[in-house]
C-alpha positions as CSV (number, residue, x, y, z in Angstrom):
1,X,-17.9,73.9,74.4
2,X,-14.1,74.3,73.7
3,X,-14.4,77.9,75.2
4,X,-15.3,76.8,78.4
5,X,-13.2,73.8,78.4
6,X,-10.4,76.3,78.2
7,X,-11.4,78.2,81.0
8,X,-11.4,74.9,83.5
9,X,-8.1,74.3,82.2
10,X,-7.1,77.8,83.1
11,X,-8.3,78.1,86.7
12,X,-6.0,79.9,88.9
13,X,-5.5,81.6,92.3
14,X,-5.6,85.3,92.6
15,X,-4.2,86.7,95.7
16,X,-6.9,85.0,97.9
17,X,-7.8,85.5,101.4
18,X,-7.7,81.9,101.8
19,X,-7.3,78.7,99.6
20,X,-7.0,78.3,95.6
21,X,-10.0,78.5,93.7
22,X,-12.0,75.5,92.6
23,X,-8.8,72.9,93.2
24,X,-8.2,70.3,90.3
25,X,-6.7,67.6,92.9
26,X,-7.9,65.0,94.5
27,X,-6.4,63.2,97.3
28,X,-6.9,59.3,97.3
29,X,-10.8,58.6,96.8
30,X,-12.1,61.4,99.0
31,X,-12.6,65.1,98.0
32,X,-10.6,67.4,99.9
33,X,-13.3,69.7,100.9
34,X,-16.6,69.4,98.9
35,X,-17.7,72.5,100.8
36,X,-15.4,74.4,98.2
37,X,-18.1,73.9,95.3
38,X,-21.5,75.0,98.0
39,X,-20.9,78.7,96.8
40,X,-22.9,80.6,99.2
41,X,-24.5,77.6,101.0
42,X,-20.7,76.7,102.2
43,X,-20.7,76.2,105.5
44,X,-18.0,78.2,107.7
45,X,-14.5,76.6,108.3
46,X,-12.6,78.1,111.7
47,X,-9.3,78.5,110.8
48,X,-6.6,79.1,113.0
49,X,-6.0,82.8,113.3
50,X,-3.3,84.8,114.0
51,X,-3.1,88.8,115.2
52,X,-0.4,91.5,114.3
53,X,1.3,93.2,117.1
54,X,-0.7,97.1,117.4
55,X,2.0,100.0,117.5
56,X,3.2,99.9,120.9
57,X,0.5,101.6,123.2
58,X,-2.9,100.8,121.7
59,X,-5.1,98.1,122.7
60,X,-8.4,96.9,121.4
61,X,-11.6,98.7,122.9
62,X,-14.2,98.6,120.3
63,X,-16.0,96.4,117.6
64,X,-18.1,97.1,114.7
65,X,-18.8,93.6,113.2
66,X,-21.1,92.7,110.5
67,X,-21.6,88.6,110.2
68,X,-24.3,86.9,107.9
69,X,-26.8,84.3,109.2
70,X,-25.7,81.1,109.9
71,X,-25.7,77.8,108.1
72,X,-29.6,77.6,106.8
73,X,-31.4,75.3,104.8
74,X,-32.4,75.6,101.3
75,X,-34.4,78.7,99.4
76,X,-33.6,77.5,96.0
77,X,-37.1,76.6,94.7
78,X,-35.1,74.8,91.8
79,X,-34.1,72.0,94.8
80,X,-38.2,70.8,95.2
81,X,-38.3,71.0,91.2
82,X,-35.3,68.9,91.2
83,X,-37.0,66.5,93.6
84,X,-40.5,66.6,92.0
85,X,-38.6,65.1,89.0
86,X,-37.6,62.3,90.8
87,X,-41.0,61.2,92.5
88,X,-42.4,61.3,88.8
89,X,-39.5,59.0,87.2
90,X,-40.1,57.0,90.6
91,X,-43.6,56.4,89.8
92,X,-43.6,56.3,85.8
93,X,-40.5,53.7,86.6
94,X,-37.7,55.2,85.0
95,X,-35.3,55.0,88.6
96,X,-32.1,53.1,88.0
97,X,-31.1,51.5,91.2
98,X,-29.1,54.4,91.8
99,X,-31.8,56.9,91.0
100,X,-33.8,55.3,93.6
101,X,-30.6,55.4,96.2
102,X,-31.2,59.5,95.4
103,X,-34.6,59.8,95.6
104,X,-34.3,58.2,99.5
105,X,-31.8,60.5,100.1
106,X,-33.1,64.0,98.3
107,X,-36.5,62.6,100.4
108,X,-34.7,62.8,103.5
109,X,-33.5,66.4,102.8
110,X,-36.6,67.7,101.7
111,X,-38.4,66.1,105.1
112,X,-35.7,67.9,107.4
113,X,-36.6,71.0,105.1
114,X,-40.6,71.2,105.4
115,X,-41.9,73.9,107.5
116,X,-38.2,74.9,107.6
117,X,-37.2,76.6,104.1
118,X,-34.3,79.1,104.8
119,X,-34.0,78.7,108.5
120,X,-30.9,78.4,110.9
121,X,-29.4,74.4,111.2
122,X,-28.1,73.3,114.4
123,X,-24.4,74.1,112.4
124,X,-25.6,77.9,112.2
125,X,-26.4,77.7,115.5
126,X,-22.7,76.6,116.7
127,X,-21.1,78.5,114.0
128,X,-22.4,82.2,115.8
129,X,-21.5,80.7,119.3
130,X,-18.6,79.5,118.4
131,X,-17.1,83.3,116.1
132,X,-18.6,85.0,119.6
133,X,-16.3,82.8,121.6
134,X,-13.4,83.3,119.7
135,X,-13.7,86.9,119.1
136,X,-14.4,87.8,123.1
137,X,-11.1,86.2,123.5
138,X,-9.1,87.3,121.3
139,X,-10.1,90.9,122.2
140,X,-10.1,90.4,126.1
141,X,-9.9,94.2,126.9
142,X,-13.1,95.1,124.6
143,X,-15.4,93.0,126.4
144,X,-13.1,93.4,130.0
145,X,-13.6,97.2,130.1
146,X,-15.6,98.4,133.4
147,X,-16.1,101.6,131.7
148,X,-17.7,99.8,128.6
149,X,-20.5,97.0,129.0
150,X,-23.1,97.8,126.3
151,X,-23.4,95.7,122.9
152,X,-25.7,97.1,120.2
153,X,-27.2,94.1,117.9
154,X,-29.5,94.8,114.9
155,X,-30.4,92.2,113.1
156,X,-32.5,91.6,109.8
157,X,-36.0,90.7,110.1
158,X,-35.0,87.2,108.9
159,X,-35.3,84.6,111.8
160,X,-32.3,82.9,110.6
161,X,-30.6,86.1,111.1
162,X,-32.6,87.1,114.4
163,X,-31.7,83.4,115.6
164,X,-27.9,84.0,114.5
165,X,-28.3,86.9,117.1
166,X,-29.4,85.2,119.9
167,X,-26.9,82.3,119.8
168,X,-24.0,84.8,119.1
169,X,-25.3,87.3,122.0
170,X,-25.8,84.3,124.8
171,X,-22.4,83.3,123.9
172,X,-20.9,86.3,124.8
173,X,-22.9,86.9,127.5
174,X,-22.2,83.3,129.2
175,X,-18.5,84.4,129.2
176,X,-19.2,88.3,130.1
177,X,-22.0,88.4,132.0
178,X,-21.6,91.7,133.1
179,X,-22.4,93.3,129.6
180,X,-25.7,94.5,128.5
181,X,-27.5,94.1,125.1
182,X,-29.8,95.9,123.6
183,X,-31.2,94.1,120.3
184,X,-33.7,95.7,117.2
185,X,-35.1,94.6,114.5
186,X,-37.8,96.0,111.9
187,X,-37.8,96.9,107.7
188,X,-35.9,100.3,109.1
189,X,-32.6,98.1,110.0
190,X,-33.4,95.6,107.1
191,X,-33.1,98.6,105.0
192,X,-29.2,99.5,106.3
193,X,-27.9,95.8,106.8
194,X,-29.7,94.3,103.4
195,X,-30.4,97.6,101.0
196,X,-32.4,96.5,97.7
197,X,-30.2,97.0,94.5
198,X,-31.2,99.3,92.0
199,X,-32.6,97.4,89.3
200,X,-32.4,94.4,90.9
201,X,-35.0,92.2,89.3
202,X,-33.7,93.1,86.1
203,X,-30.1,92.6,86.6
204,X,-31.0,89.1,88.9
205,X,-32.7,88.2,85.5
206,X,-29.5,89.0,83.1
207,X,-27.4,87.0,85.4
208,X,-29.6,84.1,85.7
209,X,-29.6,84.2,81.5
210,X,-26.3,83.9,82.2
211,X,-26.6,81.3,84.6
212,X,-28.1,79.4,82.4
213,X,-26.1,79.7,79.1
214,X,-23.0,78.7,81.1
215,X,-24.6,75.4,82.6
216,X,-26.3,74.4,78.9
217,X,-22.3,75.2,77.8
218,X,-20.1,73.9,80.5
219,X,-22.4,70.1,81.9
220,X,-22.8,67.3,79.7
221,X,-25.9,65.8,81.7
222,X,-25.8,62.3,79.2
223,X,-23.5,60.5,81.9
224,X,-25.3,62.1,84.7
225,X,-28.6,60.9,83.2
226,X,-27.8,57.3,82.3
227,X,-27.0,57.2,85.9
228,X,-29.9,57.9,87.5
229,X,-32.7,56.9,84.9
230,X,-33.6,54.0,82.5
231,X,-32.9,54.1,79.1
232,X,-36.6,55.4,77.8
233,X,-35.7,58.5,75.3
234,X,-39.9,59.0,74.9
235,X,-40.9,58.4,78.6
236,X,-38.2,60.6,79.7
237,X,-38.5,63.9,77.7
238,X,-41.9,64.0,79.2
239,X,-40.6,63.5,82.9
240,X,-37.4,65.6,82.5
241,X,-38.6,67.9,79.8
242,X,-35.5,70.3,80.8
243,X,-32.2,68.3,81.6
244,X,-30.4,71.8,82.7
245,X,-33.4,72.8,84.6
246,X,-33.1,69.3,86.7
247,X,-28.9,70.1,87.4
248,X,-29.5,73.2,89.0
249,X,-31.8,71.4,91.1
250,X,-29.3,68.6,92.1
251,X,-26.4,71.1,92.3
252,X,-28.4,73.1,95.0
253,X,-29.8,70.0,96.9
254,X,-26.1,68.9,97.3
255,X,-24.7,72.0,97.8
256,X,-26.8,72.5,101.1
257,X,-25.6,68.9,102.3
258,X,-22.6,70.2,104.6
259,X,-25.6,72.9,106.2
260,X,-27.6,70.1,107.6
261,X,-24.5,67.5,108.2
262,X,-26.0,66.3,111.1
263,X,-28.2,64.3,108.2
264,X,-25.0,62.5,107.4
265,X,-25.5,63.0,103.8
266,X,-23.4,64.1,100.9
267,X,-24.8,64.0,97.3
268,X,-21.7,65.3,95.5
269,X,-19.1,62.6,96.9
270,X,-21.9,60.0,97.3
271,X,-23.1,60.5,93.1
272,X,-21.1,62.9,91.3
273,X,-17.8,62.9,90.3
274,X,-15.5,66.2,91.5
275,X,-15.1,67.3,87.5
276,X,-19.5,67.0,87.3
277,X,-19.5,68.8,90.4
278,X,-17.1,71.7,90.0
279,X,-18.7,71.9,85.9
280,X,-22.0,72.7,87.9
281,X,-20.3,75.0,90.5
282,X,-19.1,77.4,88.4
283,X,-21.8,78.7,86.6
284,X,-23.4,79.2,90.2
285,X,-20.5,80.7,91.8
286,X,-20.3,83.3,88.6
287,X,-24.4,84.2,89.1
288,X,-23.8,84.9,92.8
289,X,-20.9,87.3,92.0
290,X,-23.2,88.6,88.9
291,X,-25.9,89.1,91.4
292,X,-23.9,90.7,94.7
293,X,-20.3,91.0,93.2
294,X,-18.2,93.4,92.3
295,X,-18.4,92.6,88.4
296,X,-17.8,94.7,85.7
297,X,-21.1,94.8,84.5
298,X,-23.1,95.5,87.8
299,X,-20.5,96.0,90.2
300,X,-21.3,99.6,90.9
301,X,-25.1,99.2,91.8
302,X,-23.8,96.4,94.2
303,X,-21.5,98.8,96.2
304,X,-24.3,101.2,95.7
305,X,-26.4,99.3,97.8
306,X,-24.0,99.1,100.8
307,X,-24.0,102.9,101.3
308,X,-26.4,103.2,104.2
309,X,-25.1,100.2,105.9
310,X,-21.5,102.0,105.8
311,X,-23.0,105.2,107.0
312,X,-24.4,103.1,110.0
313,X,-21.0,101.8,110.3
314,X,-19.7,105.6,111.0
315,X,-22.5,106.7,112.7
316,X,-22.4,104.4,115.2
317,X,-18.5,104.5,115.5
318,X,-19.0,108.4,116.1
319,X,-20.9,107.6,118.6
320,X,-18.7,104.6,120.2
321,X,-15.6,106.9,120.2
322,X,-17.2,109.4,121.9
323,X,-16.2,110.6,125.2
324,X,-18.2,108.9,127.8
325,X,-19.5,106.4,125.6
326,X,-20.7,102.3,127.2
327,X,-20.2,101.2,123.6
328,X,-18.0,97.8,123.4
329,X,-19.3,96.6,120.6
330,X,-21.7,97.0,117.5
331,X,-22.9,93.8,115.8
332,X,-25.1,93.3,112.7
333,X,-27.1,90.3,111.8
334,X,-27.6,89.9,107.7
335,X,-26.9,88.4,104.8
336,X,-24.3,88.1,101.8
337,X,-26.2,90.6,100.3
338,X,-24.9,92.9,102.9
339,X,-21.2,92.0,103.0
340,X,-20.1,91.0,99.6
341,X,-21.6,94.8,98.2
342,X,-20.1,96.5,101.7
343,X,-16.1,94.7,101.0
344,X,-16.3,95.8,97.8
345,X,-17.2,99.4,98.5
346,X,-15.0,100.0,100.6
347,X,-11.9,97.8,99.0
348,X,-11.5,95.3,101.6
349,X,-8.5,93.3,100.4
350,X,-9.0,92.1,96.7
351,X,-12.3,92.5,97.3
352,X,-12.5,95.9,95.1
353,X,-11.3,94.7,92.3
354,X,-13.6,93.9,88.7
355,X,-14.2,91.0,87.2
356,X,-16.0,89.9,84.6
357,X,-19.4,87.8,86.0
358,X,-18.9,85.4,83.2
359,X,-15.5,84.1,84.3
360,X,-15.5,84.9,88.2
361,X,-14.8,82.0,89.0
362,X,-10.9,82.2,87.9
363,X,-10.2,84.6,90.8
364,X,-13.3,84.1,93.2
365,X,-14.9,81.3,94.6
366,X,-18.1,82.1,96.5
367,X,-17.2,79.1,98.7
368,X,-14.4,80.4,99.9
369,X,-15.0,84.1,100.4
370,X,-18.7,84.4,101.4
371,X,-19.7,81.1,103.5
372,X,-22.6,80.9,106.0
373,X,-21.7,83.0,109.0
374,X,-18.9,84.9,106.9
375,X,-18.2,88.1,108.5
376,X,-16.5,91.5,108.4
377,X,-15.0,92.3,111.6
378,X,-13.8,96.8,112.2
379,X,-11.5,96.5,115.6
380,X,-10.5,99.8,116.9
381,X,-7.6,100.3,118.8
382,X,-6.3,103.6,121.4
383,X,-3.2,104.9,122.9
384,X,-3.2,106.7,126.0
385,X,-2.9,110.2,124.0
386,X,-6.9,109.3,122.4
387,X,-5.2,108.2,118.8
388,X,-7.4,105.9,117.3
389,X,-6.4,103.2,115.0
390,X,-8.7,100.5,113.4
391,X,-7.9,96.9,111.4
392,X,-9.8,94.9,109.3
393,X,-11.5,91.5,109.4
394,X,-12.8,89.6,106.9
395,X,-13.8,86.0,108.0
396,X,-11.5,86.5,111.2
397,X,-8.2,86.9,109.2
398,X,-6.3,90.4,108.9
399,X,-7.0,92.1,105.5
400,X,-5.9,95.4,104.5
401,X,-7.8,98.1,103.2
402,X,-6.5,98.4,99.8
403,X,-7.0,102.5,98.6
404,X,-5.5,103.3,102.2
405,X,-2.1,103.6,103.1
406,X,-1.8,101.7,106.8
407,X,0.1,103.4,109.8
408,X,1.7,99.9,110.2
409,X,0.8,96.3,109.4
410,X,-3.0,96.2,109.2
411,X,-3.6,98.8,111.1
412,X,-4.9,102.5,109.9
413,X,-5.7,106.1,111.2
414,X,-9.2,106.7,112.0
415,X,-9.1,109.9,111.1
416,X,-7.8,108.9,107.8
417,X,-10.4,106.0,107.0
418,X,-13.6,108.1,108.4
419,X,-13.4,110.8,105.9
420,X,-12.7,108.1,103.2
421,X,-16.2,105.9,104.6
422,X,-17.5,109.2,104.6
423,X,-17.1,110.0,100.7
424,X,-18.2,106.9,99.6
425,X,-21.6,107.2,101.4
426,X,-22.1,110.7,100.8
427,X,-23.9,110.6,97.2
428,X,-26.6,107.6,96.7
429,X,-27.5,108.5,93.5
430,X,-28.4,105.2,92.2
431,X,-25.5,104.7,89.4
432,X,-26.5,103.8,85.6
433,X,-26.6,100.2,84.6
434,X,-27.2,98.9,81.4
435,X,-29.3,95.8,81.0
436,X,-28.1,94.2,77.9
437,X,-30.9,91.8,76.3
438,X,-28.9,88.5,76.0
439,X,-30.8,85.9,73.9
């Protein structure tokens, strides 16, 4: 318990993209930004951007772009359990007056949620049509180009990513509708925008054992309890037999809140404290990077698994840069599964760097770095004598490529980062990883 008290004490920035990580301040009575403690189920915040001046002579004339799904709704099967608890304290009558304030509003999440699990909110929806907008105009000449008017989309087989595709496409369409779109989907492209880790269920199993040694050491659920339930030690150890069980339930439930705002509902401000909120947050945020991060203990089957989406990445540049070639733009459809392995491969910005999944959460926050709709945007720029040179985006701001030396700014050789891509894809061995038995 003092351990981890000592590591919320010590929580620091560390060369971020964008904002500090899990922020101790408060301003007034209102939270800053609860979305900072959704991990993954953040949804995204448009920032103002801004672009560095190319070398003098190049201009933009081709995209590769990867962007995950949209804001969804819940997967976590641990939200329903959460919520299952409640409708038996409810009927046994162990609700406080507050419990019962809940239970109306986790019932109101879980109606908007039936027949709906994981699919794209009217916020995903806006999210793609709005990162489509701003990227056809902030890159006029790729989408302007007579000589160029076809857009490549694959997509997961998903629908929240196939539906991230269609609002993203129409919205570039409305304002070009000269360009053409050609869109696929199937296990084949699944398999390059979303590859299956090696030894995934094994190593999603050590992080949840994690997972859950962290929350057990890091929430004291006594004040959270007495809160929402009676004072009935014997009724309630049969209706919440597993208190830690029941916080991962409330975390996710809340976490989603800002996905489906148009709910108007916010469980963290509305019955949690900031400190209850961001204890809960960081054991999640430190399973998520366990489970797609770049850690130490499983960060090289992560990268592993980005491979053939980098080789797709190439392949599909090859063919955009060829002479002749319609190509304005290649865009993906997927998930964090597909971007957080991919920056990391490749060393996109701090991205490359290890870190123990344990205490992640000091230098990454999954909130921050991998929201819904987060992206990874490749934008290639030419001079008159065919020199190519390319810049990288990651959630629409400029980040460099850290094991490459750029020509200026952001901006590097092609022909030095495609034999770079090319060596990292080249052997998919799957790497060893060692599954350690924690108790």
């Amino acid at each position: 318990m003092r351990f981890f008290s000592r590591l919320l004490l010590a929580l620091s920035a560390f060369c971020a993209f964008a904002g500090p990580v899990f922020p101790q301040s408060v301003v007034s009575n209102v939270w800053e930004n609860t979305g900072i403690y959704s991990s993954v189920y953040a949804p995204y915040v448009f920032r103002e951007v801004e672009d560095t001046p190319a070398p003098k002579g190049y201009k933009p004339f081709y995209i590769s772009h990867y962007g995950r799904h949209g804001s969804r709704r819940q997967t976590e099967s641990n939200a329903r359990r959460a919520y299952d608890v409640f409708l038996r304290a409810d009927a046994a009558g162990l609700l406080t007056g507050t419990g019962r304030n809940l239970l109306r509003d986790m019932t109101t999440l879980i109606k908007d949620h039936e027949g709906q699990y994981g699919e794209l909110t009217p916020r995903g929806a806006m999210e793609h049509r709005t990162l489509a907008q701003r990227m056809a105009r902030r890159f006029r000449p790729v989408f302007r180009n007579r000589h160029r008017r076809e857009v490549f989309c694959q997509s997961s087989t998903f629908s929240r990513c196939l539906v991230s595709m269609n609002h993203f496409s129409n919205s570039l369409q409305l304002l070009e509708p000269s360009l053409r779109f050609e869109f696929v989907t199937g296990d084949r492209y699944l398999e390059i925008l979303a590859h299956d880790f090696y030894r995934s269920k094994e190593i999603f199993s050590s992080d949840e054992r994690m997972y859950d040694s962290l929350m057990r050491a890091g929430n004291d659920p006594k004040p959270i309890l007495e809160r929402f339930f009676v004072d009935d030690p014997a009724r309630m150890r049969k209706v919440v037999p597993d208190t830690v069980l029941l916080l991962k339930g409330l975390y996710t439930l809340g976490a989603i809140c800002g996905c489906v705002d148009y709910l108007g509902i916010d469980l963290f401000t509305k019955y949690f404290t900031e400190e209850e909120v961001r204890a809960m947050a960081i054991p999640y945020t430190n399973r998520i990077y366990g489970n797609y991060g770049n850690s130490v203990e499983f960060g090289d089957r992560c990268s592993w698994a980005a491979k053939w989406l980098l080789e797709d990445i190439v392949r599909r540049a090859d063919m955009a840069l060829a002479d002749g070639s319609a190509c304005a733009a290649d865009l993906r459809f997927g998930h964090d599964t597909g971007i957080m392995p991919l920056a990391a491969l490749i060393g996109l910005g701090d991205m490359g760097t290890k870190l123990p999944r344990a205490t992640a959460h000091l230098h990454f926050n999954t909130a921050e770095r991998m929201t819904m709709a987060s992206n990874i945007q490749m934008i290639f720029y030419r001079n008159r004598a065919g020199e190519v040179l390319v810049k990288f985006l990651y959630n629409e701001d400029e980040v460099p490529l850290t094991p490459l030396q750029p020509v200026s700014g952001p901006y590097y050789r092609w022909t030095e980062v495609r034999p770079y891509f090319v060596d990292l894809f080249s052997d998919k061995t799957p790497p060893l990883v060692t599954i350690r038995n924690e108790k």
